[in-house]
C-alpha positions in Angstrom: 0.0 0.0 0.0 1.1 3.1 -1.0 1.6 5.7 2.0 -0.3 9.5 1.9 3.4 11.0 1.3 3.9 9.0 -1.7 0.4 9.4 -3.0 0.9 13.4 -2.5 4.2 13.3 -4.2 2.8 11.4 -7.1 -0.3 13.9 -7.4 1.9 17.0 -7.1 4.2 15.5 -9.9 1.4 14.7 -12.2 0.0 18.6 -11.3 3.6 20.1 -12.4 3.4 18.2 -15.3 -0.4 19.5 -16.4 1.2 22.8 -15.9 4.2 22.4 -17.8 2.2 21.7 -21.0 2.4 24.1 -23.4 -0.6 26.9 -24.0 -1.4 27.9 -27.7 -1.3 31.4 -28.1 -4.0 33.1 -29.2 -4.7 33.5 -32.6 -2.7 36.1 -34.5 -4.2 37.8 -37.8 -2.6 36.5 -41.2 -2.0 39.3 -43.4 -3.7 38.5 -47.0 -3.8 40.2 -50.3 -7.7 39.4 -51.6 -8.7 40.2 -55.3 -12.0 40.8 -56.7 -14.1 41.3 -59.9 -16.6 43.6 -60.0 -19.7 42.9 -62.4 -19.1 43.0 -65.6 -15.5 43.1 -65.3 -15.2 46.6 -65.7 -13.2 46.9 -62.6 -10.9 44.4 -60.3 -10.0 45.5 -56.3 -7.6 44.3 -54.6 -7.3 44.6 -51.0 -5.0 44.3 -47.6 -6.1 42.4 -45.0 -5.1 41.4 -41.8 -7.5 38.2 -40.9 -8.4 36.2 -37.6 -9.3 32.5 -37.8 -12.9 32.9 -36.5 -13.4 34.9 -39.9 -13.0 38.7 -38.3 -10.7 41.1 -40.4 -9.6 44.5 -41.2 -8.6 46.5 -43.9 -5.0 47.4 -43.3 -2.8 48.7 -46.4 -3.5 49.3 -49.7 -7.3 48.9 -51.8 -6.7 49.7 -54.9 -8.8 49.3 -58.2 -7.9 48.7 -61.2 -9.6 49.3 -64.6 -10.6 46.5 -67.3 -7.0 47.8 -69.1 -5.0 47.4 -65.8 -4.6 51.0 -65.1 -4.8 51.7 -61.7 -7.9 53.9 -60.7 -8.6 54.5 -57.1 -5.2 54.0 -54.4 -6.9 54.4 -50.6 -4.9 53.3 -47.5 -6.4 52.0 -44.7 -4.9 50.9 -40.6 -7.7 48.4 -39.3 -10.2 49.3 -41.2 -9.5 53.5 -39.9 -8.9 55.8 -43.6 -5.2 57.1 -43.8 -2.5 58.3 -46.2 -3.1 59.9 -49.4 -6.6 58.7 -51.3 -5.8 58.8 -55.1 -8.2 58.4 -58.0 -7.3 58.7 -61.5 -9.6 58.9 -64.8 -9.5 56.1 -67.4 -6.6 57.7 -69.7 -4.6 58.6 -66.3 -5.3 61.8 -65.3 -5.8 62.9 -61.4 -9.3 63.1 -60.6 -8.9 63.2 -56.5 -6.6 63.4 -53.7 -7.4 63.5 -50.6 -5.2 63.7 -47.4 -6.1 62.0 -44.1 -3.3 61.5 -42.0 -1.9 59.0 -39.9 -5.3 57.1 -38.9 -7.5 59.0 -36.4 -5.5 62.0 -37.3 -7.8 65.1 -36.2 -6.1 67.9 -38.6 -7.1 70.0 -41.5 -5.8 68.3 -44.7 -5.4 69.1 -48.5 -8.5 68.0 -50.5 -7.8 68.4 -54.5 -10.4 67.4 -57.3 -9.7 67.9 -61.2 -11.8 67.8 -64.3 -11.2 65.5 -66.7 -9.3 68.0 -68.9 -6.5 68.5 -65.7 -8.3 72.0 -64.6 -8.6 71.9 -61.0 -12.7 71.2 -60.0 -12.5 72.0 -56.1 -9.9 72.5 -53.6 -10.5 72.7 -49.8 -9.6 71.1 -46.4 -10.8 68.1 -44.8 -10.9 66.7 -40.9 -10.6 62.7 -41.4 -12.5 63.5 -45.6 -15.2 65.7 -44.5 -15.0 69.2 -45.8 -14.0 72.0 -43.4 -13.7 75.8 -44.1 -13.6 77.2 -47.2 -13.5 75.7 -50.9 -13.6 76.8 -54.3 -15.6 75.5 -57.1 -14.4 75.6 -60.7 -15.2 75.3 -64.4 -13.6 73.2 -66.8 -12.2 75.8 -68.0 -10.8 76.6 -64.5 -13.3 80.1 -63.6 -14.4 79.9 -60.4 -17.8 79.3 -59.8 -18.4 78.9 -56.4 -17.1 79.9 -53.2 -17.9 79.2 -49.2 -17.4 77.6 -46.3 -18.1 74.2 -44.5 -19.1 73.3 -40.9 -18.8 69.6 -40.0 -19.3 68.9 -44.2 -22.4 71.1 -44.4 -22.5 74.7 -46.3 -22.2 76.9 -43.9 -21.1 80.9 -43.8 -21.0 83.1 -46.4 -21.5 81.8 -49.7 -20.9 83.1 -53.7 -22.3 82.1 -56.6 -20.7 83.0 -59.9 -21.9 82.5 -63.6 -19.5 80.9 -66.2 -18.6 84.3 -68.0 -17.2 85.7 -64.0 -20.4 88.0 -63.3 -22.0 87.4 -59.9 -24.7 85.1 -59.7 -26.2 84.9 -56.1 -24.9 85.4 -52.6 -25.8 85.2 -49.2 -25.2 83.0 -45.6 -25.3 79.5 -44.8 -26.0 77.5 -41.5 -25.7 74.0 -41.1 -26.5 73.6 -44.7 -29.6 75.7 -44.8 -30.3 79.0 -46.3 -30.6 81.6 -43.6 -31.2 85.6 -43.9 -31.7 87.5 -47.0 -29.9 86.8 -50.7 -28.5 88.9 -53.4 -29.0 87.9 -57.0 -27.9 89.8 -60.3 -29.6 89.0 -63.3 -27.9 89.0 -66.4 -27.7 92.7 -66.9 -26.2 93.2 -63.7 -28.9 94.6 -61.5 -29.1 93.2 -58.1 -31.9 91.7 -56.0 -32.6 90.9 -52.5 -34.4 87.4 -51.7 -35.2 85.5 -49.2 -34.0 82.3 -48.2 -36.3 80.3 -48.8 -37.0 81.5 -51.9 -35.8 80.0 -55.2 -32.2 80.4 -55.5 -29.2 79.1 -58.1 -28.6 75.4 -56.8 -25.4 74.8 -58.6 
């Protein structure tokens, strides 16, 4: 028969040895590079992911798509899933269309926002808090005249506001707030003669 002490060395040994097995660590994301057609195979993505084994992921790099000729079309960066970088797009033949600035991910600052026509003349140009418009931009023709100018509050219209025709001759102005017209307008007609409105009368909506 077997005495208590050996029986509690033999139980204490088999305990040590439980705990000396090794633990798997929890499961670490892969990082993966996943392509995909879109309908009609006008466009492919391709995307960086980091991906759990219970199926969870995040976008973290590069999404880029690509056009049926292989030119690349949009470039956005992403850190778990959270916008960062430089966002690029690019029309079919290669020209700019957009770049937009966001900063390490999270980032809080006012950042460059460029858009161009198809013909390279610059079509707005502002700043942007994490892509949502902020404080003044300028609207432009192809041909590059301005045609609009104004502020931005949290990406609504808001502040003062003017509207321009294609030719340079002043359209409309007045206020914004939070995206609604407030206070009286100013038109011109065509000849140049101004005229007071209200808000909530019709205005130019270009």
């Amino acid at each position: 028969m077997r005495t208590l002490a050996a029986l509690l060395v033999a139980t204490l040994a088999g305990c040590a040895t439980e705990l000396r097995r090794p633990v798997a660590p929890p499961a670490e994301p892969l990082r993966e590079t996943r392509t995909s057609q879109h309908p009609g195979g006008a466009l492919r993505s391709e995307r960086e992911l980091l991906v759990r084994s219970d199926g969870r992921s995040w976008k973290d790099g590069f999404e880029r798509e690509y056009g049926a000729d292989g030119r690349l079309l949009v470039e956005r960066c992403f850190a778990l899933d959270v916008p960062c970088g430089t966002w690029r797009e690019w029309y079919a033949d290669g020209t700019p269309r957009a770049e937009v600035e966001f900063g390490p991910a999270g980032s809080r600052e006012l950042l460059a926002n460029r858009h161009w026509h198809a013909n390279g003349q610059l079509a707005a140009e502002g700043r942007a808090r994490g892509g949502v418009r902020e404080g003044e931009w300028s609207f432009h023709a192809e041909d590059g005249a301005l045609l609009r100018r104004g502020g931005f509050r949290d990406g609504l219209r808001d502040g003062a506001w003017l509207f321009l025709r294609p030719d340079g001759t002043k359209e409309a102005e007045g206020r914004y707030e939070r995206g609604q017209r407030v206070g009286p307008w100013t038109l011109w007609d065509e000849q140049g003669e101004a005229h007071l409105r209200a808000a909530h009368e019709r205005l130019p909506e270009n």
